[in-house]
C-alpha positions, -999 to +999 in steps of 0.1 A: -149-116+078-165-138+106-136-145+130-147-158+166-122-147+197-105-181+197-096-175+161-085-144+156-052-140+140-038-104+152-001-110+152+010-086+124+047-100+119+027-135+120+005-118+093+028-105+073+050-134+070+019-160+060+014-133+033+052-130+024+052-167+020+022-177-001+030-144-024-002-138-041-037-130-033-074-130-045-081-090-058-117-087-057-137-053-065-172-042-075-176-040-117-195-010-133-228-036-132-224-039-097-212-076-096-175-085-079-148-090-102-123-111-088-081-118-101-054-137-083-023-116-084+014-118-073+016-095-044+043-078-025+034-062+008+055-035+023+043-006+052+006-002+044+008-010+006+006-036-012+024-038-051+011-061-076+001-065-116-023-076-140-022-090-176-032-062-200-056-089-215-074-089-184-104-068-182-104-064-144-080-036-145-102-015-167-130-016-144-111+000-116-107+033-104-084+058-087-090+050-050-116+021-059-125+003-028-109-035-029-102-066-009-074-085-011-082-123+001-047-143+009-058-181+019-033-206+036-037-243+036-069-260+039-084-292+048-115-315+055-117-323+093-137-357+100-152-359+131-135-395+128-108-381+142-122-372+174-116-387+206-150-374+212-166-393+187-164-421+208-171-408+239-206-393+234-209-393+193-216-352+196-196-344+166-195-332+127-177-325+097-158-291+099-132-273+078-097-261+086-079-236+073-063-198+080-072-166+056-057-131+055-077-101+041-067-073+036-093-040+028-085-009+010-083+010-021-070-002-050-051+023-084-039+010-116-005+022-129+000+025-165+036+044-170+071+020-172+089+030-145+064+024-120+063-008-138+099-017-137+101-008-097+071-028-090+086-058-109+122-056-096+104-054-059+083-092-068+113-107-083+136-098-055+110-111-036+108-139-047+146-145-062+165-131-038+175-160-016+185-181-043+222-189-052+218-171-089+190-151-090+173-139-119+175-101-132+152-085-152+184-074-167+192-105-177+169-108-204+173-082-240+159-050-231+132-053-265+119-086-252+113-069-215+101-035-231+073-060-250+066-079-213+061-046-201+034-032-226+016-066-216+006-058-182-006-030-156+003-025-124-018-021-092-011-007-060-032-011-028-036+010+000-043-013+030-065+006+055-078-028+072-063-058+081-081-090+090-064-124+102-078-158+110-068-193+118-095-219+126-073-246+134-091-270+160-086-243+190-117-247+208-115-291+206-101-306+237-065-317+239-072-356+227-096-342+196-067-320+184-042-350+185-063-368+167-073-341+137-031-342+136-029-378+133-054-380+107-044-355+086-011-367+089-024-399+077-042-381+040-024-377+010-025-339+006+000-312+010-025-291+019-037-317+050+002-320+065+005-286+062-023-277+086-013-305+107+024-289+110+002-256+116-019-272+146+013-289+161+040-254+160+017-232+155+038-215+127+008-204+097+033-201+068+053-224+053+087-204+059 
């Protein structure tokens, strides 16, 4: 990934917790013809591995093996930047359209897990992941054991060995003072989540939405 000095992201509890909070990622890998095959997946990340699954329907899993090569792409928010927005703009006109946004990627080797028990851990890890802070969370226990047993036998699960991690947040760093306050104000001003999240990102500094 192309990541200039001024926006490299290399914080790894800043990482991790961008990661913890969007939850899922973009699983890309290389298919038997040579072109990339690419799935978004639920993820869990703990130490260096990361946990996820696929639907058994999904012909992705098929094409990969033990120890295939793999990136795992986790995007924040994102957002047009007009040069509008610039104090610059109407000091000397020198400016253009940009984009901003912050990306996680993670590089390793991917293996597919076909028995139940791995399964059943890896599931109980990304619903307590994601059900845990909630007044009454939800138990795979909750539901009949048949109907779980027949969830089960509809997916595969994958586990990732992270061996490289890459951060990045271009979020107006190298723009003067004025320019930045105004890329806030203006994307304060739009109508998508995405835009006031990266304006909230620009004014704390805080990448996830936590």
């Amino acid at each position: 990934m192309y990541v200039p000095h001024v926006n490299a992201l290399d914080d790894e509890p800043t990482i991790r917790a961008m990661v913890a909070e969007i939850g899922s990622a973009q699983l890309v890998t290389t298919g038997a013809d040579g072109y990339p095959l690419a799935t978004l997946l639920p993820v869990v990340w703990r130490g260096d591995t990361v946990i996820a699954h696929f639907a058994r329907a999904n012909d992705h899993w098929k094409a990969i093996g033990a120890d295939q090569p793999a990136l795992l792409v986790v995007t924040g928010p994102q957002a047009y930047i007009s040069p509008t927005w610039y104090a610059a703009k109407a000091e000397h006109g020198r400016v253009v359209p940009t984009w901003n946004y912050s990306v996680v990627q993670l590089t390793g080797r991917a293996t597919v897990h076909d028995d139940v028990e791995w399964l059943e851990g890896a599931l109980d890890e990304l619903v307590e992941h994601h059900e845990g802070h909630r007044e009454a969370p939800w138990h795979r226990t909750d539901a009949p054991e048949r109907y779980i047993s027949g969830q089960l036998r509809a997916i595969v699960g994958l586990e990732f060995a992270v061996e490289r991690v890459e951060g990045k947040a271009k979020l107006s760093q190298n723009r003067s003072d004025a320019d930045r306050a105004g890329v806030i104000a203006g994307l304060d001003a739009e109508t998508s989540p995405d835009a006031h999240a990266v304006a909230e990102q620009m004014r704390t500094g805080v990448l996830h939405r936590g």
